[in-house]
N, C-alpha and C positions, 0 to 999 in steps of 0.2 A: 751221832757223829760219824761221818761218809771219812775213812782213813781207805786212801790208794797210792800206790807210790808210781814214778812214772820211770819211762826207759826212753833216754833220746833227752836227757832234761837241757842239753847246750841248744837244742834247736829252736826255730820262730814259733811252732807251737805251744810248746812246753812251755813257754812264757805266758800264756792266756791259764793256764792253771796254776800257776805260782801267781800269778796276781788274785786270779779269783778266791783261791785258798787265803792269802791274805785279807781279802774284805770279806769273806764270812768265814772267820778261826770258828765261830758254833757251830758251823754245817759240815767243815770240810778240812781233812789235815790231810798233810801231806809226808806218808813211813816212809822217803829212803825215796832216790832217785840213780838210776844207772848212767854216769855218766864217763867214758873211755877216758877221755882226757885229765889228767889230772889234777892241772891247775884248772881246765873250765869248774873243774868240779869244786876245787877252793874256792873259785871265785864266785860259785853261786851259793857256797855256804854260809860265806862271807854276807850277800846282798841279800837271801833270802831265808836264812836260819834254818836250812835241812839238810839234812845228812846225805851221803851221796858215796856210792861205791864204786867200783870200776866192771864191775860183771853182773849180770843176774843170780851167778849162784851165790856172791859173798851178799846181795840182798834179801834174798831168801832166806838167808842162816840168819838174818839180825831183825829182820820186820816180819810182818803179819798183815797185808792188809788185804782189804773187801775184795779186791780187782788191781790190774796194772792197763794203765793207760801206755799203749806202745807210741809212740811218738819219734820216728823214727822217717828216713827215706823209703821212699817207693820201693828200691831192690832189697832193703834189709829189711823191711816189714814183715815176709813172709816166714821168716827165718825164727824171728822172736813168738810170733805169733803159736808157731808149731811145736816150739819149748813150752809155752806156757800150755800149750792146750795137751800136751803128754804129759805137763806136773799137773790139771787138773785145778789149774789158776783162772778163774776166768780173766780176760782181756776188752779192754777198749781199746779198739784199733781206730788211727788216723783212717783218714780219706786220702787216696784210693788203697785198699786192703792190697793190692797188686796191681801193678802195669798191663800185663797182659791176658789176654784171654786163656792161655795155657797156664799161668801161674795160679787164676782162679779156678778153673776148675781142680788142679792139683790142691789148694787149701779147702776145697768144699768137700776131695773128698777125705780129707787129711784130716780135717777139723769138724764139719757140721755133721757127716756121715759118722761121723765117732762120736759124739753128743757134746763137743768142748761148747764151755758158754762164751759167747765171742758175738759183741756188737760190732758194729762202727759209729765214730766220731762226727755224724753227717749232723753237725746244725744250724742251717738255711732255715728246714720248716720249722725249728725252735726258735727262732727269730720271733719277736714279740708283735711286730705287724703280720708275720704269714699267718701266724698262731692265731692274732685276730679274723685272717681272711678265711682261715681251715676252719674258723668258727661258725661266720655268715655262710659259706660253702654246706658243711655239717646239719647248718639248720634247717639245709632245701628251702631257703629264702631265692635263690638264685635258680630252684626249677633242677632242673637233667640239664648236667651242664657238660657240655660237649667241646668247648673250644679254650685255649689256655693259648696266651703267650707268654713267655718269661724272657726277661732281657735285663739277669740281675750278675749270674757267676757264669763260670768257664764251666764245662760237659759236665762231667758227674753232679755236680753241685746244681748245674740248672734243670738237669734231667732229675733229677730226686724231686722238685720243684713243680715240674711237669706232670710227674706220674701220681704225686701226692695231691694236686688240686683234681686232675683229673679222673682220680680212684682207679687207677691201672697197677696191675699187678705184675707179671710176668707176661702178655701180652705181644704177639709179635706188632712188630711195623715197619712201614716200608717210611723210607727214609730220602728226600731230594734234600741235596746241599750245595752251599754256592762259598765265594770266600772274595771280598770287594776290600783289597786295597787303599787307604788313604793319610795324609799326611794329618799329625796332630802333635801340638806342643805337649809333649812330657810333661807327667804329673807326679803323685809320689809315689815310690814304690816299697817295698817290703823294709829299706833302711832308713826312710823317713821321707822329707818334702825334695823336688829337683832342688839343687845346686847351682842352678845355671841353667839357661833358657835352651833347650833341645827338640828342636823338629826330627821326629821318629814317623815312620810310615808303620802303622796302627792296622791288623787283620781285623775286620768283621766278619765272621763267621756267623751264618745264615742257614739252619737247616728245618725240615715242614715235616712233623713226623705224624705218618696215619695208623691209627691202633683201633681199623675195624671201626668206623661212627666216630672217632673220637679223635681229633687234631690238636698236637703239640705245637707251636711255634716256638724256635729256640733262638735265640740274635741275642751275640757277646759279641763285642770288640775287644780287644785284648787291653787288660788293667782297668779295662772303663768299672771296674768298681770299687777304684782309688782314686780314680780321674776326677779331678775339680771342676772339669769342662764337659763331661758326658755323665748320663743321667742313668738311672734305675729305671727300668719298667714292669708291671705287672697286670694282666689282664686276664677275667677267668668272665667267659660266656655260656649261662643256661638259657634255658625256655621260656624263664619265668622276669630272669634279671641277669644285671652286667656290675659286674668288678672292675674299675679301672683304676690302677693305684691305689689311689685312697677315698673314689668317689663310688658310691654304691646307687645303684639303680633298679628298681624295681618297681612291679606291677601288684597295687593292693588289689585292683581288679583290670579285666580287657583294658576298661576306659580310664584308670587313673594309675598315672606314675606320682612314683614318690621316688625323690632325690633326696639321699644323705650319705654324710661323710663321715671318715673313720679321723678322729680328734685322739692327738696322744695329750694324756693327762700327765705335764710333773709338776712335780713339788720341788718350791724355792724358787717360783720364777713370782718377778714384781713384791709383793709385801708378804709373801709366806716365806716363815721362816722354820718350817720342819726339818729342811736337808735341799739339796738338790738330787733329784731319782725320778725315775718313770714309775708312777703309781699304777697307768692303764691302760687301753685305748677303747673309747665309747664311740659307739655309733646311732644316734641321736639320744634316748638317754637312758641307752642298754651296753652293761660293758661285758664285749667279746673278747677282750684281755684284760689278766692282773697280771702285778708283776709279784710272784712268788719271793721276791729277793730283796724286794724295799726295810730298809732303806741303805744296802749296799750303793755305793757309786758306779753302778757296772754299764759299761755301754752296749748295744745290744748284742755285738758279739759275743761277748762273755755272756751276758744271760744266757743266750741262747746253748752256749759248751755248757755253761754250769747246771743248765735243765738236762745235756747228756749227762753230769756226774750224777745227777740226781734220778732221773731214770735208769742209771745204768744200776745202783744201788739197789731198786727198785727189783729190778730184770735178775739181779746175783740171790736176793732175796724172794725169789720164788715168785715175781711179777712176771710183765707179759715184757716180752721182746720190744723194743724204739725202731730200729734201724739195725737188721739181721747183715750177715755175711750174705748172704741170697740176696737182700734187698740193693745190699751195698756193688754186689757184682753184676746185675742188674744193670745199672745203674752205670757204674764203669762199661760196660757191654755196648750197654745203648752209647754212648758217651764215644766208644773207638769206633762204632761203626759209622756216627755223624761225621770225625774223620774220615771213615774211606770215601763215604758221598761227596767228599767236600774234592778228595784229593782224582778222583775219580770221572766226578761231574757226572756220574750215571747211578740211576736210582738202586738202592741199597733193598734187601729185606731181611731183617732178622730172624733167625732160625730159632729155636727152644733148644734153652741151655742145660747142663748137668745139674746146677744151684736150680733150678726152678722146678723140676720136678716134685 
């Protein structure tokens, strides 16, 4: 049993761990949650049966758990973060660990330089389709693969994305960005479906990052990965073969390609009656995903956080590191300086940071 209690439990986050802990009560409890407000905090006790304090230290005195999940704003992340890493608690930190460039390097050398155990919360590449593409990737079916586009999440989130198919590490790269304006009807956003039909003018942000041999392509539209009307993309290019979405291509030699697709397996669709759940995803009849969590009802976002609780348990128990403070600042780094190219319109190049050394 994974017991963590979480800081920030009123916010949009904090609610994908209070669901998840509810569909798997064997895996996952939830000691105590820090919540300021005091009725937010009744009224989550009320809806989700956990106790809930008003500070970190009155939680401390009455729970015990594995880790604390900070869950909290961008400006008060850094804050929590530095208390738990002076009590000697390890932390799961949201995505982005800090805004700026001078906040991370202050937590790197505040927290990593001191040995605090301290992830981040990044689960894009736990997603149960990337999980299958890091798969075919991993098994050099795809050759030396040199070119990636991603056109799934906003900076940090699509650059994690970038750098994990691409096997880049701390790397510099020069950076062109562009930003193309257009009109698109409203979709849903963070409080559920529109209300009312609304034409909004929608940024596409477009930026071409080179790391030495090896080319990112990064393209978000802003919400397009809510949007009803704009689509996910993903493409990863080696030597050997090509990733595109969900269609796989490859060469069994010079002279013969073979074409196959990535198939998600669930259960309960037409005459099975097991549950409804993602069992898998095969790729003709070899599977480069399971779903560790069946037969939870979890959609992939949740899997994918609930594979951070479960690595991060992993990582406090003496396992290897998911997604480091370095990895995470990184990542935030590359992510603000696609901004300045963007805001600039003149080519960028990143320098080597403090976390990377």
């Amino acid at each position: 049993m994974i017991s963590f209690s979480i800081i920030g439990g009123a916010s949009f986050r904090a609610q994908y761990y209070l669901r998840i802990a509810k569909a798997l009560p064997e895996q996952f409890r939830i000691c105590g949650m820090v919540v300021r407000d005091e009725k937010k905090g009744r009224d989550l006790e009320e809806k989700w049966n956990v106790t809930t304090y008003r500070d970190l230290t009155a939680l401390l005195q009455n729970e015990n758990p594995n880790f604390v999940v900070v869950s909290v704003s961008g400006w008060a992340c850094p804050e929590y973060l530095q208390q738990l890493g002076q009590l000697g608690i390890p932390a799961l930190a949201e995505t982005p660990p800090a805004p700026t460039i001078e906040e991370l390097i202050t937590l790197h050398e505040q927290l990593t330089c001191k040995g605090a155990k301290l992830q981040v919360a990044e689960q894009y590449h736990l997603h149960p389709l990337h999980q299958a593409r890091q798969s075919i990737i991993n098994s050099n079916k795809l050759g030396n693969v040199t070119q990636a586009t991603v056109s799934i999440s906003h900076f940090y989130h699509g650059i994690s994305l970038i750098r994990k198919v691409l096997g880049i590490g701390f790397e510099n790269a020069t950076i062109r960005g562009m930003q193309f304006k257009a009109p698109v009807i409203a979709g849903p956003d963070r409080s559920g479906p529109p209300k009312e039909e609304k034409m909004i003018m929608a940024e596409r942000d477009i930026a071409w990052l080179e790391f030495g041999g090896k080319l990112g392509i990064y393209d978000f539209t802003k919400d397009q990965h809510r949007s009803w009307i704009r689509s996910n993309h993903l493409s990863v290019r080696g030597d050997r073969g090509e990733l595109f979405d969900t269609r796989l291509t490859l060469l069994e030699d010079y002279s013969t390609p073979i074409h196959l697709d990535l198939k998600r397996i669930n259960k309960g669709e037409e005459e099975n009656q097991e549950g409804y759940y993602l069992d898998g995803i095969l790729v003709g009849e070899s599977w480069v995903y399971k779903n560790p969590f069946k037969p939870a009802r979890l959609y992939d976002d949740e899997i994918a956080i609930a594979s951070c609780l479960i690595k991060m348990a992993e990582y406090v128990g003496g396992g290897p590191s998911f997604y480091s403070l370095p990895e995470a600042s990184q990542d935030q780094y590359l992510g603000l300086m696609i901004k300045q190219a963007i805001l600039s319109s003149e080519k960028v190049t990143t320098s080597r940071q403090p976390w990377a050394e």
